[in-house]
N, C-alpha and C positions, 0 to 999 in steps of 0.2 A: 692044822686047820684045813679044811676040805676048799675047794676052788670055787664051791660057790660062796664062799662065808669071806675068800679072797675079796671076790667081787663085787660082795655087795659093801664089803668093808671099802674098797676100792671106790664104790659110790657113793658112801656116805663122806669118805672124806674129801672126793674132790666137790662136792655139793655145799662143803661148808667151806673150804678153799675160793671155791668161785664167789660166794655171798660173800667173804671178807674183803677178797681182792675186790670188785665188782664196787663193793662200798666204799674203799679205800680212793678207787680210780674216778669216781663219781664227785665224792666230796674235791678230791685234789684238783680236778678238772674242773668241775663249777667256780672253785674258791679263785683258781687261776685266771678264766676262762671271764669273770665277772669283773676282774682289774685292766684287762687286755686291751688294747684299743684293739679297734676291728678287724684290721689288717694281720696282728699277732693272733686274735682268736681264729682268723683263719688260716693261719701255719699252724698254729696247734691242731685244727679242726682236722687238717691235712695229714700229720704226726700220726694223730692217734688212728686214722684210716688205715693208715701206710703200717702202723704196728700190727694192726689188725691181721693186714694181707700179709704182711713176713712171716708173724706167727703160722698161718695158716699154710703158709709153702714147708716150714720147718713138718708141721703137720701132717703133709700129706706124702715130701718126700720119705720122714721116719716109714710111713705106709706103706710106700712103694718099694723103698730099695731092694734089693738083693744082698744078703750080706755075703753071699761067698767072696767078696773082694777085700772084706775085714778079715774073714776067717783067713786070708793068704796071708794080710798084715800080721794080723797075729801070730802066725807061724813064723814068720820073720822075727820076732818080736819088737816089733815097731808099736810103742804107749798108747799111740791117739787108737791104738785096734783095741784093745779094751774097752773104751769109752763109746766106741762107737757102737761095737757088739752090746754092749748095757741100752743103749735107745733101740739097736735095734731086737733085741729079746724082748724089750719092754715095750714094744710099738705102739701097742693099743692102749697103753698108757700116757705113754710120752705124745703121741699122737692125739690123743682126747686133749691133753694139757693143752697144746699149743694151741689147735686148732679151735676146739668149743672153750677152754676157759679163757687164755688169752684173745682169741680170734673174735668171740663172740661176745668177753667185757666189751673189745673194742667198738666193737658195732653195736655195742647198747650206749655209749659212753658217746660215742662221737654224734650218735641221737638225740639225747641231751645235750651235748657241745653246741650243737645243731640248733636245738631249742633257746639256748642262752642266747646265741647271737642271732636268731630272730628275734628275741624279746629287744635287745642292743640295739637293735637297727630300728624294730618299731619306737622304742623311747627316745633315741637321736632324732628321728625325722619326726616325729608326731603321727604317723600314722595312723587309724582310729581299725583298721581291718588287718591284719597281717596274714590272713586267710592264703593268699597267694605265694606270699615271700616265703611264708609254710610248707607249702607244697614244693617250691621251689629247691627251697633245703633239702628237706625230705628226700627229693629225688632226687638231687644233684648228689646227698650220701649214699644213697642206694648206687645211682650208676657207679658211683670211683671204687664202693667196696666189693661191688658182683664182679664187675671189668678187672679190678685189680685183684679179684681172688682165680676170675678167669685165668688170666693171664699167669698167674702164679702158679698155678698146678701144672700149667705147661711147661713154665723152667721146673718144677719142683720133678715132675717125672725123668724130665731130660737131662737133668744135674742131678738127683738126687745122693749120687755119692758123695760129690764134693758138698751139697747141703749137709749131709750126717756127717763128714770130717770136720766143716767146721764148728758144725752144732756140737760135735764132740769133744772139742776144743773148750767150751764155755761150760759144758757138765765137766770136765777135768779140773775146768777153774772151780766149779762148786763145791767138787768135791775134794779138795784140795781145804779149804773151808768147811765144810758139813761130816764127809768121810761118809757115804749112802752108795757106794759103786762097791 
């Protein structure tokens, strides 16, 4: 198969990966998010922000690291260098995964989150505008997901090795289970 028929194969399935995940996290988070009292829908709200930005470090350190420090692993024959050599040959994949399909369900997800408990709070109080308490949300998920993804690509660059040993740690559990390395 030639490497453009990789990647667009590549495309098509993480496109229907993210619509499934995307609708899976949507429903589960409204169905939750709508029993909650308000206080828990904002630790959820908080949750899925803070998923959002982890993914997005795993994400970017896969993009940064350097792997000659696996490849020495490896020479040693020390396990977890396999694993880690797998995300990092696979970068621009494993890297898409974390960061746009996880990173960016999350920030669609916690936008609706977002939306539920303004709807929550207008029905509690009586409200007749929520126009404000709107925006209010809105921004306040914008600031924690920009600020925490900021902030993230700054550990993700400066850690990145320890981020891909431990990331590689969790693809070993997978594939321990699946068998794809």
């Amino acid at each position: 198969m030639s490497k453009n028929k990789l990647v667009n194969s590549w495309i098509i399935i993480i496109t229907i990966i993210t619509v499934i995940l995307a609708a899976g996290f949507s429903i589960i988070s409204e169905l939750a998010l709508s029993k909650l009292n308000i206080f828990f829908a904002f630790i959820t709200l908080i949750t899925i922000i803070f998923v959002g930005v982890f993914f997005d470090i795993i994400g970017v350190a896969s993009a940064v690291v350097d792997d000659k420090f696996f490849h020495a692993m490896a020479s040693k024959k020390i396990e977890i260098a396999k694993y880690s050599l797998f995300i990092t040959r696979n970068a621009p994949k494993f890297s898409s995964f974390c960061s746009d399909v996880i990173g960016d369900i999350a920030g669609i997800v916690s936008g609706a989150a977002g939306t539920v408990i303004v709807l929550n709070l207008i029905a509690m109080y009586g409200l007749r505008n929520g126009a404000l308490l709107t925006v209010l949300m809105s921004s306040t998920i914008a600031g924690l997901t920009v600020g925490g993804k900021a902030l993230g690509k700054e550990i993700a660059i400066n850690k990145s090795k320890e981020i891909i040993l431990i990331s590689a740690k969790v693809v070993r559990f997978f594939d321990k289970i699946f068998k794809f390395v």
